[in-house]
N, C-alpha and C positions, 0 to 999 in steps of 0.2 A: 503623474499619469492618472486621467479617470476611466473607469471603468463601470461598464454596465454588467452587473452581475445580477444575472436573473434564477431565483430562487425557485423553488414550488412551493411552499408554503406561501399559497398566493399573487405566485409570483411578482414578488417585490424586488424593485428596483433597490439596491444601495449603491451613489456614489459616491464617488473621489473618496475612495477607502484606505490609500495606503496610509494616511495619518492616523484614521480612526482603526485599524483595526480589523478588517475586516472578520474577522474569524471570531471576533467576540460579538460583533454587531448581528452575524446571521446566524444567530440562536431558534434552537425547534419550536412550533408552535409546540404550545404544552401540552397541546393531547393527540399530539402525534406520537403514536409507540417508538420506541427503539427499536423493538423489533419490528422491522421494517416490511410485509410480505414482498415477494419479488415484483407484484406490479407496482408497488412505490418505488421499490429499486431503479427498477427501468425506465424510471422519468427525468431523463437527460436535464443535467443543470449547465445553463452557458455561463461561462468564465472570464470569456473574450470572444471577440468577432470569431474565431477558428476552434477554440477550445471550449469543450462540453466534459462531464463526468456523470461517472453513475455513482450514488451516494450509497454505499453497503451500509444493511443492517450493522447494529452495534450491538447485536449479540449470537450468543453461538448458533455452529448451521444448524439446522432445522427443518422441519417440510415446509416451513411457512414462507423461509428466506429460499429454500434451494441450494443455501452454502452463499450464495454473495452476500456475504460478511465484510469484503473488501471495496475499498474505491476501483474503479478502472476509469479509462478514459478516452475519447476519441477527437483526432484533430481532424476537421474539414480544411484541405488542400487544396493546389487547385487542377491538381491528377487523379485526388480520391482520398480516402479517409484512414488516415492510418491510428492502429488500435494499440491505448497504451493497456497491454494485458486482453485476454481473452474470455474470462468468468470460471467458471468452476464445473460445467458439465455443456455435452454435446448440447443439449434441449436449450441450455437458460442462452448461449451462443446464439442458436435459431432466434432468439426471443431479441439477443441486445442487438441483431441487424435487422429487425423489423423496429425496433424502439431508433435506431442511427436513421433510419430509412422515412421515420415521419421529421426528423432535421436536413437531411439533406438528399439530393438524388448521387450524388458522388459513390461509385463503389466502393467498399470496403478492398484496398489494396496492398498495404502494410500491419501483420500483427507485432509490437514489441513485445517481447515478453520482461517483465521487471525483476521478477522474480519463478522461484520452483515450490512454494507450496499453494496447494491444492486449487485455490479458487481463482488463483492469481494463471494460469494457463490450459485447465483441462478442456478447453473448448478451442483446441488450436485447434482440434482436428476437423471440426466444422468449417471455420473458414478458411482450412487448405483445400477444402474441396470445393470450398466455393472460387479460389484461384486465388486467395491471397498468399502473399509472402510472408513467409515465418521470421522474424529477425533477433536473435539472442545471441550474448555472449557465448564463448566456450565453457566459461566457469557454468554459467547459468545452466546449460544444455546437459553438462555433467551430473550434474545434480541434481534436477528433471530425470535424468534417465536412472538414476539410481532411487528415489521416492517413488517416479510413479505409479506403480502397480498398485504397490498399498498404502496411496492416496486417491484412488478410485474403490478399492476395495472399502476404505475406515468411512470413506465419504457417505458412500452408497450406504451404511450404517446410518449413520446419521440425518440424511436428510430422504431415503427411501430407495430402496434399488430401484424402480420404478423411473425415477428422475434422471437416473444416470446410463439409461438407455443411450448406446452407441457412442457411448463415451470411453476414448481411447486417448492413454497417454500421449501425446504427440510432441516431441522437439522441434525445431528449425534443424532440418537436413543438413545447414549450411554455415551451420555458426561462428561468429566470428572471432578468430583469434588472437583477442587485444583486449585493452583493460580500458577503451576508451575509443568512441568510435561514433562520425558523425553519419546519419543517412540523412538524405535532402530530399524530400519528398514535394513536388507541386510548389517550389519554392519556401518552401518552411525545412529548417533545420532544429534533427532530434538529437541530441548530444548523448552519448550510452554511456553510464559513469560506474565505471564498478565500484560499490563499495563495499568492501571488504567479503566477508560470510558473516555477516552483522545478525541476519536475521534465519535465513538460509546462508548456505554454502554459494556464495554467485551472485547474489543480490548483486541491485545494479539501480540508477537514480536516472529520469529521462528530465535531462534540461531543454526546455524550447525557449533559444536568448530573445527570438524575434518576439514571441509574448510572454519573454517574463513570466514564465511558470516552470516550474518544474514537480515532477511525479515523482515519489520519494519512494516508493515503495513501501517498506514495513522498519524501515529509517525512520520513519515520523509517524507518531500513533497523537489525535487529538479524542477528547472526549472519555477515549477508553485507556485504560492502563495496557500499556506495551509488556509484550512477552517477550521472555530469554528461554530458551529453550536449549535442551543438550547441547545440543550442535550449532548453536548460535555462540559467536565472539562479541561480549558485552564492549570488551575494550575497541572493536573497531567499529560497531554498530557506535560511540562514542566519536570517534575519527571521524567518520561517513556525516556524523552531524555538523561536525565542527566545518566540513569542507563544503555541505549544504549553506552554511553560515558566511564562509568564502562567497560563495553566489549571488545572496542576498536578493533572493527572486521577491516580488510582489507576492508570489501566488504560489500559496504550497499545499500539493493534493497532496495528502498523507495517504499510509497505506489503506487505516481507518479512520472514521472520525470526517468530521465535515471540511473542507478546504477552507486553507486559512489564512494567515500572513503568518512572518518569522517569529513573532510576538507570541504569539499562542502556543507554535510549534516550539520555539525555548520553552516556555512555560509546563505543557504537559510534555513533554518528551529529552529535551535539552538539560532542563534544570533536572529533571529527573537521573537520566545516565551519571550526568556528572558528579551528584550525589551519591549514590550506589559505588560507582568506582571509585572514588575517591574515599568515603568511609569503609569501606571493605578492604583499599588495602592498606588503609591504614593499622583496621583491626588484624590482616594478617602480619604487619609488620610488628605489633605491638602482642603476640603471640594468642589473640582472642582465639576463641575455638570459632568453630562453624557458627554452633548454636549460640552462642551468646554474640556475634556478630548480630546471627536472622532478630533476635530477640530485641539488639539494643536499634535496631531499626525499622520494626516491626511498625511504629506507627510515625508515621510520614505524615502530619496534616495537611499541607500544602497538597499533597497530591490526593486524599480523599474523594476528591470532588470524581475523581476518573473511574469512572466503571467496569468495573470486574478487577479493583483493588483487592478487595477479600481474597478474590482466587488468586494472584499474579504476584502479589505484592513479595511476598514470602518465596514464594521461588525464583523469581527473580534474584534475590540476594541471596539464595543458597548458591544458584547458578553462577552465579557471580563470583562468590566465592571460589567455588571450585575449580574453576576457570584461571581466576589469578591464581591461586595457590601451584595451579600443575602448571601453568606459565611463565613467573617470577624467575 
């Protein structure tokens, strides 16, 4: 299969990429920041005929990013546009249906949500009042209603109360109750994959089989080193890979990090889980302490390359630890 995948950094053409890689081939210009301000954000990249993404900063929010830290993503249909993920406040929402609006005249009619932290849905509430439909699992919606408050509240810290004007938690009224679930929108089918509470409690992975991509949510981290947090399951955010690896899509938008192919996504995110879990419980099995586990895995070279290693790296494996340990 070839593909025209149109970049902004010049928009350059690469095809027939699934041999080459695509995700190593469409590398930053070099003096493009990481941190991205949000009008770079907002400049929709096509993927396929139907499929576009907005590429999030690759470093913490900020007033510069807004908080879109994250990928999101919109398919043009041929009923209207449905939205994988909503942005991270009321305002940057207003902003990504004027950035959809110079790609297509298609209404925004469909939001998915993929996930429940912060930048990944607080702008539902925008376009439920613009008449779109909110579409999330039940896991998802649970876990939304239990964050949100003070994931508006830490946000609004971070990148300006200012910015977070009229920005309300908002769920899907209507959530649905299954762990798998297809919506057919304008002839295009969105596949709703729960996997596990990998990254959040509810995470979820949107397959679309007709173009061979799939939204992974915060399951696949590229460029950046991936976070385990409390309340993240290192051992099924693991599973949810292995079962994106079942799929074997062309095209995988990661939570962060640039869209890529399987190749990359094994590499920073794949080889990485399965590393961590597996020497961790090894060390628990062979009575290592915490600390002399974090310590004898402290340096990872293979995965240096991934940014915001220094911060992550180290707790990752403590989380991890502690996880298998009260889990065994």
């Amino acid at each position: 299969m070839t593909l025209n995948v149109l970049l902004r950094q010049g928009q350059v053409a690469l095809l027939a990429l699934g041999l080459m890689g695509f995700g190593m081939a469409a590398v930053q210009a070099e003096d493009e920041s990481l941190d991205r301000p949000i009008e770079k954000v907002l400049e929709p990249i096509q993927l396929t005929d139907r499929v576009h993404y907005f590429y999030g900063s690759l470093e913490n929010r900020n007033p510069t990013n807004l908080g879109f830290t994250n990928n999101t993503g919109f398919v043009v249909t041929d009923e209207g546009v449905v939205l994988i993920d909503s942005g991270p406040s009321y305002q940057v929402a207003q902003r990504m249906e004027k950035a959809i609006a110079e790609v297509t005249d298609q209404p925004i009619t469909h939001v998915i949500s993929v996930g429940s932290q912060d930048h990944r849905w607080l702008g539902n509430g925008y376009f439920l009042q613009r008449g779109a439909e909110l579409v999330a699992l039940e896991r998802t919606v649970r876990t939304q209603a239990e964050f949100g408050e003070r994931h508006v509240e830490s946000l609004g810290r971070q990148v300006g109360e200012e910015a977070m004007v009229g920005t309300l938690p908002v769920p899907s009224r209507n959530p649905i109750d299954a762990d798998e679930y297809t919506l057919t929108v304008g002839g295009v089918d969105f596949e709703l994959i729960y996997a596990g509470d990998a990254h959040f409690p509810g995470d979820i992975m949107v397959h679309l089989p007709g173009e061979d991509v799939v939204f992974t949510g915060d399951i696949v981290y590229t460029e950046r080193m991936l976070g385990i947090h409390p309340w993240s399951n290192p051992v099924e955010k693991l599973e949810a890979f292995r079962h994106l690896e079942s799929i074997d899509p062309e095209i995988v938008v990661p939570g962060h990090g640039r869209a890529t192919d399987m190749a990359e996504a094994r590499q920073d995110t794949g080889d990485y889980l399965e590393l961590v879990v597996r020497e961790v419980k090894a060390g628990i099995e062979d009575w290592e302490s915490l600390g002399e586990v974090v310590d004898r895995l402290e340096d990872l070279e293979q995965f240096r390359h991934l940014r915001h290693y220094d911060d992550w790296h180290r707790p990752n494996v403590n989380r991890t630890y502690l996880f298998i340990e009260g889990n065994m």
